[in-house]
N, C-alpha and C positions, 0 to 999 in steps of 0.2 A: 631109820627113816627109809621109808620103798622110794626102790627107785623110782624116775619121771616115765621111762618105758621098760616095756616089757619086749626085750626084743625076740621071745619066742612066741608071745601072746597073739592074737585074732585081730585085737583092737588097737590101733593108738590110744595114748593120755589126749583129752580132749580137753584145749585151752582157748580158744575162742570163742568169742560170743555169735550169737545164733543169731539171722537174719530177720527173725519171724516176727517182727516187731514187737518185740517186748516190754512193756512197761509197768507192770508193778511186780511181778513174779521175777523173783533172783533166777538168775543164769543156772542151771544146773551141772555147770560144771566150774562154777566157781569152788577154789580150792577150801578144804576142808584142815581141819586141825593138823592133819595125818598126810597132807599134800594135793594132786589133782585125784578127782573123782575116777572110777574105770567104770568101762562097761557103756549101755545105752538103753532107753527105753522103748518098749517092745511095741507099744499102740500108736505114736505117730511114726513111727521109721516103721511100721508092716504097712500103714497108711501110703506112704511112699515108695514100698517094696512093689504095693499092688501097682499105683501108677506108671512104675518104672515096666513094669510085668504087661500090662498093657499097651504102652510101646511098642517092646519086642513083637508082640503079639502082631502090633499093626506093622511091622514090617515084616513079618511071616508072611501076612496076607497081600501083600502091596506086589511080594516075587513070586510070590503060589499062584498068581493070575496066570503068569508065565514058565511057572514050573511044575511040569504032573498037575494041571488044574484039571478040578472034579467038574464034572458037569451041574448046574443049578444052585451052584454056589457065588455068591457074588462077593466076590475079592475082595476090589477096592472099599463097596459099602461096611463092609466089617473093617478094612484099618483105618477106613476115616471117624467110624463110633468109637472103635477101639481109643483112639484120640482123644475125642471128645471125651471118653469115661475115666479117662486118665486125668483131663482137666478136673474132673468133683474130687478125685482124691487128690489132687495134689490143693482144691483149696479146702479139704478137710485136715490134711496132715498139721500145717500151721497152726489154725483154729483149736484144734484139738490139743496140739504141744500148748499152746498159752492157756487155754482154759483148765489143764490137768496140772502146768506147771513142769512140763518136762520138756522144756527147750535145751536145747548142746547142742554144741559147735558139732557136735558128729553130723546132728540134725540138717544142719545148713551142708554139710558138704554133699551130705547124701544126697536133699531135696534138690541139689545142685548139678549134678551129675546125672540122677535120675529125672530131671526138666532136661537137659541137653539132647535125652536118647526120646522120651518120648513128644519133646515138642519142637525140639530139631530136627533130630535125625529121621523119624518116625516119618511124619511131615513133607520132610526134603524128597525121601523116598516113595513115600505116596504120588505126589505130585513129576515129580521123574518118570515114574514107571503108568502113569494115567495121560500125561498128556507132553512132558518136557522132551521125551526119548522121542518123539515120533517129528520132534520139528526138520525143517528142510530135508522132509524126505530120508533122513539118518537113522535108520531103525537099531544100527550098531550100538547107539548110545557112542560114538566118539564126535559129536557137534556142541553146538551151545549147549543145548539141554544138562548136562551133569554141571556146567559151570554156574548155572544160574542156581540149581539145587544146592550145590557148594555152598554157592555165597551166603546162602539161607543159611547155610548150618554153622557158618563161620560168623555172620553176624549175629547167629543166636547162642553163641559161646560168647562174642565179645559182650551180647547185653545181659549175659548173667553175671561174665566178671567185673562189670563195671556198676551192676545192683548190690555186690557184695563187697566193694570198698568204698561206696557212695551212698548209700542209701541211708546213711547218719547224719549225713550231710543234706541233705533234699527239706524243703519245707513237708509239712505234716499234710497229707490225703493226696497224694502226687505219687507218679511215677518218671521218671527221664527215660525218654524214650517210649514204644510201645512195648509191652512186657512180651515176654516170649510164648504162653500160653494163648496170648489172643492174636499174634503174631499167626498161630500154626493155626487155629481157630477160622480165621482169613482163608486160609488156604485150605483147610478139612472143608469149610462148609460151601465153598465151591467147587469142588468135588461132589460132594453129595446134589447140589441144585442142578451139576452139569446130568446127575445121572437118575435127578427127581423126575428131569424135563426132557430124557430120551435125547440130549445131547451127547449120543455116544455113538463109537461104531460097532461093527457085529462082534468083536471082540471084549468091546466092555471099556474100550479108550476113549478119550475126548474126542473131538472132531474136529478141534484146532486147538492147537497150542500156544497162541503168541496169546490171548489172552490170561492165559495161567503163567507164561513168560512175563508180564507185565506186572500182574496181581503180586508173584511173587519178590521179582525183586523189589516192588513197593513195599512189600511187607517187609523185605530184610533191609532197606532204608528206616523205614520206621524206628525199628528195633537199636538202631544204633545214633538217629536224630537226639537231638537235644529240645525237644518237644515234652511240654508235660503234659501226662494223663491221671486223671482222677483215679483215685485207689481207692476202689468200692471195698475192701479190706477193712477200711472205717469205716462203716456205715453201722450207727448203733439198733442192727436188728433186734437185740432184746430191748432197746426203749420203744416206750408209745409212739405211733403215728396217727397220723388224721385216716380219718375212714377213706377218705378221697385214695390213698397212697396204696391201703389194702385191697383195694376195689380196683387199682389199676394193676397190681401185683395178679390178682385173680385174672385177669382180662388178658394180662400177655402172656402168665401159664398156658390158657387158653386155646390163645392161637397161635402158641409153638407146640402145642399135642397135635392140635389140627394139622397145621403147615412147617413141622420143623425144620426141613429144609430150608426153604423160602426165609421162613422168620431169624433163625437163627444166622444165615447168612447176609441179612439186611441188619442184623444187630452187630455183626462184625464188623462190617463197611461201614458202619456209621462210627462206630468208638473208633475204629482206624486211625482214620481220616476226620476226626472231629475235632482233635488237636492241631493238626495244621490249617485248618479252617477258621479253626478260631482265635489262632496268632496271628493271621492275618488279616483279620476281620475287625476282633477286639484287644489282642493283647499291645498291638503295636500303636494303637489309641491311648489305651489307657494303662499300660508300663506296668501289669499285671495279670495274672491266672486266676480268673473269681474263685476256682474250687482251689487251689493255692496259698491261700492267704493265713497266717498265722495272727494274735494281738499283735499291734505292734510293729508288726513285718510286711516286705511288701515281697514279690515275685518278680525279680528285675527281670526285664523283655530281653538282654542280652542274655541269658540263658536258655531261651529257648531256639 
């Protein structure tokens, strides 16, 4: 019988189950006749690899502003896209592991690890080095500024490890908390609106800071609230819709080609913040989350 590891091997034995919401496709690393599975699958972990590769990427560019920058190259706007492109593969990775069948527990730690660098840290840094380092006149970076960047990257480690021992637990189309993707989304896409709208100085910095002081630690409150947000993840895109729904899909393509800035930064602040708006609006009325609801089951307002 082989052993459980391979202590000269590349890989661990993978024995946990995978975050990606699984439901009728078996775990691929459930054990087989011969013991645990080895090894991993190569099309959603490169999926992940890129996202993670994209990160780095945006924190290359986020210090290149201030290290040996070329002239005519615009920094910050490449590691705030950088970000962004990092978001379509990270929700490719998942999609792709359940509709191939190739979820493992490798999968989840990966996609776990590789979410921290590019929607944490990536992020954290962007917004540090655009507008956080320059507050109260502290150009050193030794003032508030790295601490509020911190808190972002410490509250977006605590809401991944609290996604991967909870999220079996949560009612079905929900999220606890704001997920860490739309979390850094919050903060890339004001960056881009500050520098759509010539809210910069001759350097390429913001022009105030207590606003992206604000915006962020709102975001890393979110991240760790006990707020639920709808998990567009269920939305059954391959069944029929009304024309009505295809015709509004065309329409806000539309005008985030036209205004991506703008649009995609008014789409952030609205999912944010639409969860605490609406615990306080309706859930505390009526002792429920309507996107929430299971047969059967209600969404107690003490959880949120």
């Amino acid at each position: 019988m082989p052993q459980r590891n391979d202590e000269h091997g590349l890989l661990p034995d993978l024995e946990i189950a995978d975050e990606r919401e699984q439901e009728d496709a078996p775990c691929a690393d459930e054990p087989g006749p011969e013991g645990p599975r080895r090894g991993f699958f190569l099309l959603p972990n490169t999926l992940t690899a890129a996202g993670l590769m994209l990160g780095f990427y945006s924190i290359c560019m986020s210090f290149g502003a201030f290290i040996s920058p070329k002239e005519g190259v615009d920094y910050f706007i490449r590691a705030a896209w950088a970000i962004f492109a990092a978001g379509i593969f990270d929700g490719l990775d998942g999609r792709v592991a359940r509709l191939t069948r190739t979820t493992s527990s490798f999968g989840m730690q990966f996609d776990s690890l590789s979410d921290l660098v590019s929607f944490g840290l990536a992020p954290a840094l962007l917004v540090y080095n655009f507008a956080l380092r320059w507050g109260w006149g502290d150009a050193r970076g030794t003032g508030l500024g790295w601490v509020i960047a911190f808190i972002f990257v410490v509250c977006g480690a605590m809401r991944l490890a609290r996604f991967n021992v909870t999220t079996d637990k949560l009612p079905r189309g929900v999220f606890q908390g704001l997920a860490i993707p739309p979390a850094a989304g919050l903060v890339v896409f004001t960056v881009l609106l500050s520098t759509e709208m010539g809210w910069t100085t001759e350097r390429g910095t913001a022009t105030a800071y207590w606003p992206f002081m604000l915006l962020t630690l709102a975001a890393s409150l979110l991240m760790v609230s006990k707020f639920y947000y709808p998990n567009f993840k269920t939305l059954a895109i391959h069944r029929r819709h009304p024309f009505g729904t295809f015709l509004f899909v065309v329409v806000l393509l539309t005008v985030t080609f036209a205004q991506p800035a703008i649009t995609l930064f008014l789409a952030a602040v609205v999912y944010a913040f639409s969860a605490p708006v609406l615990y306080f609006t309706y859930v505390r009325k009526h002792g429920e989350y309507p996107y929430a609801k299971e047969p059967g089951e209600k969404t107690s307002v003490g959880t949120a």
